[in-house]
C-alpha positions as CSV (number, residue, x, y, z in Angstrom):
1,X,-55.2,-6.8,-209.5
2,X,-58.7,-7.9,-208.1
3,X,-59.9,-11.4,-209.1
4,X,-64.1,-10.5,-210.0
5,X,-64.4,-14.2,-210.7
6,X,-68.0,-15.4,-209.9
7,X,-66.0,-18.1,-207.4
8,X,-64.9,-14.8,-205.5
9,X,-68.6,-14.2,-203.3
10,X,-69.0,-17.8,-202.7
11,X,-69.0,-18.4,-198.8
12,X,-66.8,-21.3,-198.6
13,X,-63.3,-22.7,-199.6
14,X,-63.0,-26.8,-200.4
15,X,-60.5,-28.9,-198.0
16,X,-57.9,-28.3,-199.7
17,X,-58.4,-24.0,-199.6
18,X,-58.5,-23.6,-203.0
19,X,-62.2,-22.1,-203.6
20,X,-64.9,-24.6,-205.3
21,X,-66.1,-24.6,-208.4
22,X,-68.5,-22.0,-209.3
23,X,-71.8,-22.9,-207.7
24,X,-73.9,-21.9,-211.1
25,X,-71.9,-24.7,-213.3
26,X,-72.0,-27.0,-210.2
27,X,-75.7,-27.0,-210.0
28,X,-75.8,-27.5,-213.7
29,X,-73.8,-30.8,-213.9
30,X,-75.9,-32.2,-210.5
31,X,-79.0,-31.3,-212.1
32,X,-77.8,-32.9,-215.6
33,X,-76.6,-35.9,-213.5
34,X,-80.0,-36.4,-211.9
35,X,-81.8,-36.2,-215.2
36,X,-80.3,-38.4,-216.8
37,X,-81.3,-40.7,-213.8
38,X,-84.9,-39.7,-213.7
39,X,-85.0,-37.9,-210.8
40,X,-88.3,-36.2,-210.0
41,X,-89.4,-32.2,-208.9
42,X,-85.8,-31.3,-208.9
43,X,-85.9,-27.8,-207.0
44,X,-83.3,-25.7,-206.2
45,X,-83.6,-23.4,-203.3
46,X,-81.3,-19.9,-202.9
47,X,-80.4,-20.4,-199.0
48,X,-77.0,-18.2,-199.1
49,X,-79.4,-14.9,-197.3
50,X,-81.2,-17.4,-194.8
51,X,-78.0,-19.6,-193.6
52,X,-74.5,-19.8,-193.4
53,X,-74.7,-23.3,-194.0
54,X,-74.1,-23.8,-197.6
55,X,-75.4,-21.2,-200.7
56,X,-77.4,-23.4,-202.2
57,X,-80.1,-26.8,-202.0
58,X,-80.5,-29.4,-205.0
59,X,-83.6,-31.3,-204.1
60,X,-84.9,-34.4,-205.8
61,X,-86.5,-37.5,-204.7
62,X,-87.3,-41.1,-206.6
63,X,-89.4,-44.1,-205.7
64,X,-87.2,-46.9,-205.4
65,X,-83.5,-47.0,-203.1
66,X,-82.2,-48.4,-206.7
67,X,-82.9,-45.3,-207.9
68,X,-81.6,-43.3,-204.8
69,X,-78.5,-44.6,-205.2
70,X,-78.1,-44.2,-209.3
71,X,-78.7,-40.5,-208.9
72,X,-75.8,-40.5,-206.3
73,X,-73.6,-42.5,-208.1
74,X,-74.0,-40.6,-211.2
75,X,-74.0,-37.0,-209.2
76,X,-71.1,-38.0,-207.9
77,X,-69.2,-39.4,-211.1
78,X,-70.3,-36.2,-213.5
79,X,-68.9,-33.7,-210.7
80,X,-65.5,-35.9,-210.6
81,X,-65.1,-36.1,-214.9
82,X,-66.6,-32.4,-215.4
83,X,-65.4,-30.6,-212.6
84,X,-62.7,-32.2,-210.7
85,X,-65.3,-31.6,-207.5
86,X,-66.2,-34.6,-205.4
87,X,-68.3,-34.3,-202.6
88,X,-66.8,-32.6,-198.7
89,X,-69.5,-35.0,-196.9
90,X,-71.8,-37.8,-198.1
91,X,-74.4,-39.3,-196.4
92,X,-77.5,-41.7,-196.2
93,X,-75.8,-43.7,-199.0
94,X,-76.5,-47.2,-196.8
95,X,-79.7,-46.8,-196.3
96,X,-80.3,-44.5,-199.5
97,X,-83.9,-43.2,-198.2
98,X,-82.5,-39.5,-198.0
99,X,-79.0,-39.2,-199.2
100,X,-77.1,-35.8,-198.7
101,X,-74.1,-35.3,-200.8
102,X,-71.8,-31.5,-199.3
103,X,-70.1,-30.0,-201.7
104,X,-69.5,-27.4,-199.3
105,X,-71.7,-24.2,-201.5
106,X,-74.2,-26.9,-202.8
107,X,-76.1,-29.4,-200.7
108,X,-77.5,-32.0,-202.9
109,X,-80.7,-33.8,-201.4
110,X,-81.8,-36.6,-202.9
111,X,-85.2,-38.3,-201.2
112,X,-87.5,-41.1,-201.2
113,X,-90.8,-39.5,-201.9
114,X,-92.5,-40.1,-198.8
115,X,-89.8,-39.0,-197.1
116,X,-89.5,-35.6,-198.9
117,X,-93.1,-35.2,-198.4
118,X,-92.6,-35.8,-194.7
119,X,-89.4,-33.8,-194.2
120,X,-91.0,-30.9,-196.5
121,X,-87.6,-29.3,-197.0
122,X,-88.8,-26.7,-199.5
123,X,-91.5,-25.6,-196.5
124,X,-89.1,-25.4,-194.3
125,X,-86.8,-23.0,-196.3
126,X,-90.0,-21.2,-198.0
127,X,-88.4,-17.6,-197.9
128,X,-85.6,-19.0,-200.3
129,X,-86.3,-18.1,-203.6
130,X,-86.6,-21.1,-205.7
131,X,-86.1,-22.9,-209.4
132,X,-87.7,-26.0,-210.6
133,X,-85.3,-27.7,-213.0
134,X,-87.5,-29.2,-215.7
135,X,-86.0,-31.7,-218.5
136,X,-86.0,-30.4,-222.0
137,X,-85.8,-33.2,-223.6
């Protein structure tokens, strides 16, 4: 019997070979996380046609390295409690001025505004087809 799971076309397996979470519900629980720490422009860019890198970009940025680091932390907690995902690779979390946190089919971003603007991520990758997460409440 075939398993038509939506985990099934996702590019990658986790460290442990047992396939990630589903990259849809992922992306909702990062994007919840960085809400609820007021992150700003969150973006998410489709990359899976242009790279083999990951499937997906979560993009945010904030003003203050405080800030940076609470949308980590709280990325990184929610994807732990709701998921039982924690991130392959983190990085940037010293220095929290562009903090990158793998999850192997979702590459989280999380920027200081000047350097997002300087780094222009979404200009980079502008044949991705894109989705700006806006809060609802």
């Amino acid at each position: 019997m075939t398993n038509t799971s939506p985990q099934e076309d996702q590019q990658f397996t986790s460290v442990n070979n047992r396939k990630t979470a589903d990259s849809d519900r992922l992306i909702e629980v990062i994007t919840e996380a960085m809400l609820d720490r007021k992150a700003e422009d969150i973006t998410v860019l489709d990359v899976h046609e242009l790279t083999t890198l990951t499937d997906k970009f979560v993009v945010c940025h904030a003003s203050t390295d405080v800030q940076i680091k609470a949308i980590a932390n709280n990325i990184t907690k929610e994807t732990k409690e709701e998921l039982g995902e924690q991130a392959w690779r983190e990085e940037g979390l010293e220095s929290r001025r562009w903090v990158i946190l793998d999850y192997v089919n979702v590459v989280v971003h999380i920027f200081k505004k000047e350097l997002r603007d300087y780094y222009a991520l979404e200009r980079m990758w502008n044949d991705a087809p894109v989705r700006k997460i806006e809060d609802e409440s």
